[in-house]
C-alpha positions as CSV (number, residue, x, y, z in Angstrom):
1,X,-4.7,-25.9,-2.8
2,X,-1.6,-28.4,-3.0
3,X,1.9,-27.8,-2.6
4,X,3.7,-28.8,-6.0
5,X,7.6,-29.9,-5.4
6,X,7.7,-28.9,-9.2
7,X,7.6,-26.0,-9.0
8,X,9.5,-25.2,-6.8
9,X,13.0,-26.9,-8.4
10,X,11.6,-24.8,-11.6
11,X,11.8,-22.3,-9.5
12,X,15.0,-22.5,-7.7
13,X,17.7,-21.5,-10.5
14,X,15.8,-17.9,-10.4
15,X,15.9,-18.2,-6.7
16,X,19.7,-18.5,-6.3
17,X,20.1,-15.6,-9.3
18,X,18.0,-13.7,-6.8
19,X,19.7,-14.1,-3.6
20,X,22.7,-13.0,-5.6
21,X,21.6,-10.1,-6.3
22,X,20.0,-9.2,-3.2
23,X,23.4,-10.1,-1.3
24,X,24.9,-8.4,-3.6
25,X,23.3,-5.4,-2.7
26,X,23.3,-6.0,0.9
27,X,27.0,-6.0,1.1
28,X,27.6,-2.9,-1.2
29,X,24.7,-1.0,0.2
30,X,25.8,-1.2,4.1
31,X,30.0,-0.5,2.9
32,X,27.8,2.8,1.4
33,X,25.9,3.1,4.6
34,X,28.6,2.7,7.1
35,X,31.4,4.8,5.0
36,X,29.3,7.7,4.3
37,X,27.1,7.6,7.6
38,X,30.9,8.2,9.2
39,X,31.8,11.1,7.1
40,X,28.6,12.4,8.1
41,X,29.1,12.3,11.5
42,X,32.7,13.4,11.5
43,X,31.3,16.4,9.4
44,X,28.5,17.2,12.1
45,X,31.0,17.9,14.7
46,X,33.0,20.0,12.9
47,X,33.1,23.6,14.6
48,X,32.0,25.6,11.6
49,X,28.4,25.8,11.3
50,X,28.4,26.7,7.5
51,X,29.6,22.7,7.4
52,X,27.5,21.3,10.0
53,X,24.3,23.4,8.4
54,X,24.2,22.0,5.1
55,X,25.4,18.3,6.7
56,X,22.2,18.5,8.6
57,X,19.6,19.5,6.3
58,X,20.4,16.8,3.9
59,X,20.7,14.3,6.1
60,X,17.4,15.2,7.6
61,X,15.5,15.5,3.9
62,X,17.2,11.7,2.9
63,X,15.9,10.6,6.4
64,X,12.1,11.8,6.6
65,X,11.5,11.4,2.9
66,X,10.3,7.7,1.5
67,X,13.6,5.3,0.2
68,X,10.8,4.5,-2.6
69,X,10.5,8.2,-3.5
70,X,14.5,8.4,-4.0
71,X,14.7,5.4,-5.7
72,X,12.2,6.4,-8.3
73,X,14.2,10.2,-8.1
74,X,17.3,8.3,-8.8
75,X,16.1,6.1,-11.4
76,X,13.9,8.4,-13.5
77,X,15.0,12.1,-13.1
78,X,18.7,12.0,-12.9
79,X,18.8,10.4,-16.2
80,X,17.3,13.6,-17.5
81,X,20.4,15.4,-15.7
82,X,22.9,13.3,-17.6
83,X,23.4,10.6,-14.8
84,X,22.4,7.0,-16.1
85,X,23.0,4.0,-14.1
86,X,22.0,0.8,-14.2
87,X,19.0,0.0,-12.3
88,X,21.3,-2.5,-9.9
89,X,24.2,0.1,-9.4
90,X,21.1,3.4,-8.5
91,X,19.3,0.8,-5.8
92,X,22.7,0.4,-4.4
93,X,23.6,4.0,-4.2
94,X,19.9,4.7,-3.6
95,X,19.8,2.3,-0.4
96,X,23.4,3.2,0.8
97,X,22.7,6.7,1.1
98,X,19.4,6.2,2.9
99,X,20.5,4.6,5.2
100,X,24.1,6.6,6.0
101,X,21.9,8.8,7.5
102,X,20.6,6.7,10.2
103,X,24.3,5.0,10.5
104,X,25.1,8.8,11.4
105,X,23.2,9.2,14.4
106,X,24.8,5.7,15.6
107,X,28.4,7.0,15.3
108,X,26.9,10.1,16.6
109,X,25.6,8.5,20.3
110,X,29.0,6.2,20.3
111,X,30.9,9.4,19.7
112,X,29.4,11.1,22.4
113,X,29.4,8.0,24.9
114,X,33.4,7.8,24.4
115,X,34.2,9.0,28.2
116,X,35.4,12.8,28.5
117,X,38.5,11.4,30.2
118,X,39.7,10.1,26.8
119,X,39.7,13.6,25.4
120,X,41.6,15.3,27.8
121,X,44.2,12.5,27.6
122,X,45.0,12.7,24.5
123,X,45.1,16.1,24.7
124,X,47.6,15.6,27.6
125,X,50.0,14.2,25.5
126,X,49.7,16.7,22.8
127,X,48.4,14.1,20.1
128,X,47.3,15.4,16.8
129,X,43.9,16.0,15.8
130,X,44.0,12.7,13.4
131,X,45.7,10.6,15.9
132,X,43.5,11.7,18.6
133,X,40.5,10.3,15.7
134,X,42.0,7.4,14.6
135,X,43.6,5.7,17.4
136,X,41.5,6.6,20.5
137,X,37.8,8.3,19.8
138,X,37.1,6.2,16.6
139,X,38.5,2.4,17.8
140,X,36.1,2.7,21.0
141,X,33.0,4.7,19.5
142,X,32.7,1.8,16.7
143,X,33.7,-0.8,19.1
144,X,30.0,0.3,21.0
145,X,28.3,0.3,17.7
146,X,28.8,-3.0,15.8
147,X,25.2,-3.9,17.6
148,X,23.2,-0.9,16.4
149,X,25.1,-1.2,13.1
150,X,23.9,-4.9,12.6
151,X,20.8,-4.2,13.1
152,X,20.6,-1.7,10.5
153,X,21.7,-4.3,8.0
154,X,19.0,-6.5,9.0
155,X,16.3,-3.5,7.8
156,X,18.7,-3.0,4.3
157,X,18.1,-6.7,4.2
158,X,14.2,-6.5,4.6
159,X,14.2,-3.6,2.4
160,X,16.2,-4.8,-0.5
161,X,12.9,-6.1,-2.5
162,X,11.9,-2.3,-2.6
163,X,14.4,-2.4,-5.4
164,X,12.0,-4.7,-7.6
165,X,10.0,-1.4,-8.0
166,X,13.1,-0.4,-10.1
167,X,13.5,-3.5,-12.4
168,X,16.1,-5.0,-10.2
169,X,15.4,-8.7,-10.2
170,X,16.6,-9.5,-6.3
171,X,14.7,-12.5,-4.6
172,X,11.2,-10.8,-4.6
173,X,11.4,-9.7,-7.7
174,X,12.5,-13.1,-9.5
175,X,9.4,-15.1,-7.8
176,X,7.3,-12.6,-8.8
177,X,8.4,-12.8,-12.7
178,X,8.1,-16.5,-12.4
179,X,5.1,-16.7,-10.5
180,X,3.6,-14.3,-13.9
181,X,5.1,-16.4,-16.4
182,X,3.8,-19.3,-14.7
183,X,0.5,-18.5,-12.9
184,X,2.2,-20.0,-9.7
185,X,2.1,-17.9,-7.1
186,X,2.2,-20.2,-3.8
187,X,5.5,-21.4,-3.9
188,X,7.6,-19.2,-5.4
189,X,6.6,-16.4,-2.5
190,X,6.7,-19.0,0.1
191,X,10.3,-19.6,-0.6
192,X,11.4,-16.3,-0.7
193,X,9.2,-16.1,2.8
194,X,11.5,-18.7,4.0
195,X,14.9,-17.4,2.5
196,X,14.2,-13.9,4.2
197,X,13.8,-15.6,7.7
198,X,16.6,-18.3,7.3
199,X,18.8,-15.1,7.1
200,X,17.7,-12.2,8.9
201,X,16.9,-14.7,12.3
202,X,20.5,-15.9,12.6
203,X,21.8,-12.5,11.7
204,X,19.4,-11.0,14.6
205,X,20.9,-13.5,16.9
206,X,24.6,-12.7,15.8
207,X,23.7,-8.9,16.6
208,X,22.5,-9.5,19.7
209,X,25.7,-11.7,20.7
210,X,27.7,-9.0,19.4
211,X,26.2,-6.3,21.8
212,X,26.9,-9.2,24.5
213,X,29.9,-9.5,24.4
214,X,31.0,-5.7,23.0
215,X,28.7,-3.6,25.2
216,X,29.5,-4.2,28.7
């Protein structure tokens, strides 16, 4: 077996409409993630259980049921409901809500780890309910988890060529159409072996000196 240099600058243009894609997805899909994994946890403390009971019971069916099975649920049965996407715009929705529900349970422990005394403070000076939220709980509870939350874009990231199972052409799924339409298989899935570590590896070390220098 020899490496051909050929092929891979054929290669490349597919490569770079790829990683387009698939950052393209990354971005969108964690702004999902981290939005709706909020609301979720805002919702799960509300005091009314006939909320937090319904809250829980989807988020618990979207967490211990397969991304691939709601991708394929979002792709081929909701069309039959009326609701046609593209196959881009469902892995992004698809991916975002699958993983608001593990984003939840971060906001959840850095809710719970904001210290009692903050609480009763604000009480103390008879802040509202959203002020109390938005300008003491929320600024320290996301403060403690930017780490956890990085690291959760690292597994969308590793994820993302789930998403060739739907048509969508991200980085996986553009070497393997070129690899068929050439018979080249080598070098086409090396470079996207390559591309995958060349991001997640600096992104896992930007995590990490996040939690550093914000968890102390």
């Amino acid at each position: 077996m020899t490496w051909d240099w050929g092929v891979v600058a054929d290669f490349m243009p597919k490569f770079w409409d790829g990683l387009l894609v698939t950052l393209q997805i990354l971005a969108l899909g964690s702004l999902i993630s981290f939005a709706l994994g909020l609301v979720w946890a805002l919702l799960m403390r509300t005091p009314t259980r006939f909320v937090r009971w319904p809250v829980g019971v989807v988020t618990e069916f979207i967490r211990n049921t397969p991304l691939l099975v709601q991708l394929f649920f979002f792709f081929y049965v909701l069309p039959e409901w009326g609701l046609t996407w593209s196959a881009l715009t469902t892995g992004i929705c698809a991916i975002g809500l699958h993983y608001s529900t593990y984003t939840m349970q971060v906001y959840r422990a850095g809710i719970e780890a904001v210290p009692v005394g903050q609480w009763e403070a604000a009480t103390a000076l008879n802040l509202p309910l959203r002020h109390t939220w938005t300008a003491v709980i929320l600024p320290q509870a996301i403060r403690r988890v930017v780490p956890a939350l990085g690291n959760y874009v690292i597994s969308m990231l590793k994820d993302t060529p789930i998403l060739m199972t739907i048509t969508v052409l991200e980085m996986l799924g553009q070497a393997r159409l070129f690899s068929q339409q050439n018979f080249q298989f080598t070098e086409p899935l090396t470079v996207i072996g390559v591309a995958f570590i060349v991001i997640a590896y600096p992104a896992s070390l930007l995590v990490r000196a996040l939690e550093r220098r914000l968890v102390r």
